[in-house]
C-alpha positions in Angstrom: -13.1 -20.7 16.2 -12.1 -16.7 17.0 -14.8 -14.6 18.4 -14.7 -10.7 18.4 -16.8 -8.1 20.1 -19.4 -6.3 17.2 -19.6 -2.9 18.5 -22.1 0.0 17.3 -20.9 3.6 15.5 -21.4 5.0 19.3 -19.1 2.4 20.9 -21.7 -0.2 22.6 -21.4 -3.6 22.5 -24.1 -5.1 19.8 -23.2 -9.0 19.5 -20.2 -11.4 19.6 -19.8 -12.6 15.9 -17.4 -15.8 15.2 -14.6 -15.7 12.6 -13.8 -17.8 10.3 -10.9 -19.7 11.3 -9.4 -20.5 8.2 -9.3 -16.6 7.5 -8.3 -15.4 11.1 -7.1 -18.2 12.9 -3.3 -19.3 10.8 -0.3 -19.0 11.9 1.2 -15.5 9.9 3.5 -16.6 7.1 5.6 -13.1 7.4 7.4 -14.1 4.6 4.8 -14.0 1.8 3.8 -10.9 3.4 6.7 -9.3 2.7 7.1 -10.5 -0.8 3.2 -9.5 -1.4 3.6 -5.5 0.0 7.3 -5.5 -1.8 5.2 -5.9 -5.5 2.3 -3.6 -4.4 5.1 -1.2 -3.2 7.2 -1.3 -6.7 3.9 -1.6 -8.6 3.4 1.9 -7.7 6.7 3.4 -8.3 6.9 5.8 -11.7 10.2 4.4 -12.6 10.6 7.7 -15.0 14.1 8.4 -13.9 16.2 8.8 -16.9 20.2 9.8 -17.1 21.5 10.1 -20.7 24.4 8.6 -22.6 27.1 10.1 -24.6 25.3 9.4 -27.1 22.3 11.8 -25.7 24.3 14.9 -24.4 24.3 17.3 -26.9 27.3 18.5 -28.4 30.7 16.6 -28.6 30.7 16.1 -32.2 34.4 17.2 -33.1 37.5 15.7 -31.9 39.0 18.0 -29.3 42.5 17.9 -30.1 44.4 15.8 -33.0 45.0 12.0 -31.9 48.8 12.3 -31.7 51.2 15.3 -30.7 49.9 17.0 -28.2 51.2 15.6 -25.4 47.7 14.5 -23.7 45.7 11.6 -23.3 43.7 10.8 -26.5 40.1 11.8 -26.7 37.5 11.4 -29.2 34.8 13.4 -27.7 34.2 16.6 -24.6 30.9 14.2 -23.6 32.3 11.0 -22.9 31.6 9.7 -19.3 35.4 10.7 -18.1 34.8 14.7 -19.1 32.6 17.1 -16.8 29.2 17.4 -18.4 29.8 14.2 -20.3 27.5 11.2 -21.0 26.3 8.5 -17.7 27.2 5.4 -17.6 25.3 2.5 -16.5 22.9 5.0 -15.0 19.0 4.7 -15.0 16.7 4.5 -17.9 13.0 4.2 -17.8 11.4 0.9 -16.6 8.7 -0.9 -14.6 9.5 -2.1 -10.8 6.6 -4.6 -11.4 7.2 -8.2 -10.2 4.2 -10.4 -10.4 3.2 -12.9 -6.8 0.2 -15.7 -7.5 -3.2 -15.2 -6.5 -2.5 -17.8 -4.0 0.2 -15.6 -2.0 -1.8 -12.4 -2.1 -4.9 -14.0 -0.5 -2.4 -16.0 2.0 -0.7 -12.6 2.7 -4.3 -10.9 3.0 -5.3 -14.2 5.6 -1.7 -13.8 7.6 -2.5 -10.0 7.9 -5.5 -10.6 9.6 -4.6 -13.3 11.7 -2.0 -11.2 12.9 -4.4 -8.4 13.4 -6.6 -9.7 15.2 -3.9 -11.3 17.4 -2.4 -8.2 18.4 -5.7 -7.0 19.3 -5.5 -4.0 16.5 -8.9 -5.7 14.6 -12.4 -4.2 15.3 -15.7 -4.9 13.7 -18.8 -2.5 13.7 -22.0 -3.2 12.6 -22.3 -0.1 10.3 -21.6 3.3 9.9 -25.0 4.8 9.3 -24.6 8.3 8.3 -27.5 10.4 6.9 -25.2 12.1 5.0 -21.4 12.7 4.7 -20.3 14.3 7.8 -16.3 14.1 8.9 -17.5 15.3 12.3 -19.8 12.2 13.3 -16.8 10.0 11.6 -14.2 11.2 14.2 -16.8 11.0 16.7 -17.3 7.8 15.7 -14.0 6.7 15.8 -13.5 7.9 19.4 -16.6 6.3 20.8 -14.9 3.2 19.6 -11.7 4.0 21.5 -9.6 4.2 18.2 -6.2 6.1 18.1 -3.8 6.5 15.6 -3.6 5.5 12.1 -6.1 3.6 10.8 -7.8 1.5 8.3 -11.7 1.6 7.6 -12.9 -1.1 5.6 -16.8 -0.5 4.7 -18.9 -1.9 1.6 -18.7 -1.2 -2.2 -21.8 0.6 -2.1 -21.3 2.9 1.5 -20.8 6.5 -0.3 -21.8 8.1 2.9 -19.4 6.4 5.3 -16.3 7.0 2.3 -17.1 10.9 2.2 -16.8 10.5 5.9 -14.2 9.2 7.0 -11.7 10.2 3.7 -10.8 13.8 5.1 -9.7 12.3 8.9 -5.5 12.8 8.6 -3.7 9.3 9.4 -7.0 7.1 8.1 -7.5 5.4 5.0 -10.9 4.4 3.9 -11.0 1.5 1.2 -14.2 0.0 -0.3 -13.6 -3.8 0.8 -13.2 -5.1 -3.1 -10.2 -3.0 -3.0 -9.0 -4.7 -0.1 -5.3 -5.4 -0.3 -2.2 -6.6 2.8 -0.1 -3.2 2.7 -3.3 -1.6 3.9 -4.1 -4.1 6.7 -1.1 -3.4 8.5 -0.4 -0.1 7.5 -1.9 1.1 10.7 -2.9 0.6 14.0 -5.7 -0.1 14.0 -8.4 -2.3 11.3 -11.6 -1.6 10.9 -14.3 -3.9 9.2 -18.2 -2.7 8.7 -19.8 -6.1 9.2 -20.9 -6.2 5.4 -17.0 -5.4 4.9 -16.3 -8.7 7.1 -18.6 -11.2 5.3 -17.8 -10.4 2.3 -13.6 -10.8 3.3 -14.1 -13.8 4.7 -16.6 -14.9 1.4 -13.2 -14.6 -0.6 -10.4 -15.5 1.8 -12.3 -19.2 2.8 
């Protein structure tokens, strides 16, 4: 079983907590990773691009020139694809990038993310981020009593307005609530960081 150092919001050493093994301790299947952060990637694309058809490009309703004669290739329309400021073909029309992955893959992906995580040495755990109130200042200083650098991931709980108001302003950090938990933001950075609420209740769903 993995162990990891619980630090305080002021960088001391508080307790050694054990991980879960089955959520820490695998061997990183980079492969279902990838397939889980390519559908959360294409999830979130707009796919509003749009080109239009011959049928769409206004004007091009009379014959330019008689069908025989003339000397010059037949034409039946100024907006077919061939002409300058004619009609696209095969181009893009409005669609969803979605591709659905099981429930299975997305946790294994989530598990893998933070084996891999806490492998590397990027994962950290604090006990909690006990603001007063929400203060960006006593979030950086936070973050560098802890030794942190760089882009980074803040996991905290559901309910942890304080530490969210925080830390959200801090350029290069994302701060998720952990039911929003998801792989592209584990390794997304850096550096992880779990509230020890945040960690309990990870390793309550990934078991």
């Amino acid at each position: 079983m993995a162990t990891i150092e619980m630090k305080n919001a002021g960088g001391e050493a508080v307790k050694t907590v054990d991980l879960n093994a089955a959520v820490f301790g695998i061997e990183p299947n980079v492969h279902v990773m990838h397939q889980v952060v390519r559908a959360q990637r294409a999830s979130w694309r707009q796919g509003t691009h749009d080109t239009k058809t011959r049928g769409e490009v206004r004007g091009g309703g009379k014959k330019p020139w008689r069908q025989k004669g003339t000397g010059r290739a037949r034409q039946g329309s100024i907006r077919s694809p061939q002409w300058i400021g004619g009609g696209t073909v095969f181009g893009p029309h409005p669609r969803s990038y979605a591709f659905r992955v099981n429930n299975k893959e997305v946790k294994l992906a989530m598990r893998s993310a933070l084996s891999a995580k806490l492998a590397d040495g990027q994962l950290y755990v604090v006990d909690n981020f006990d603001f007063e109130k929400p203060s960006t200042k006593a979030a950086v200083q936070a973050l560098k009593a802890l030794g942190i650098e760089g882009r980074t991931t803040v996991v905290i709980g559901n309910e942890d307005v304080n530490a969210f108001l925080s830390f959200r302003n801090i350029p290069k950090l994302e701060v998720i609530p952990v039911a929003e938990s998801n792989t592209y933001d584990f390794i997304n950075n850096k550096a992880l960081v779990f509230t020890e609420a945040a960690l309990a209740r990870i390793e309550e769903v990934l078991a």
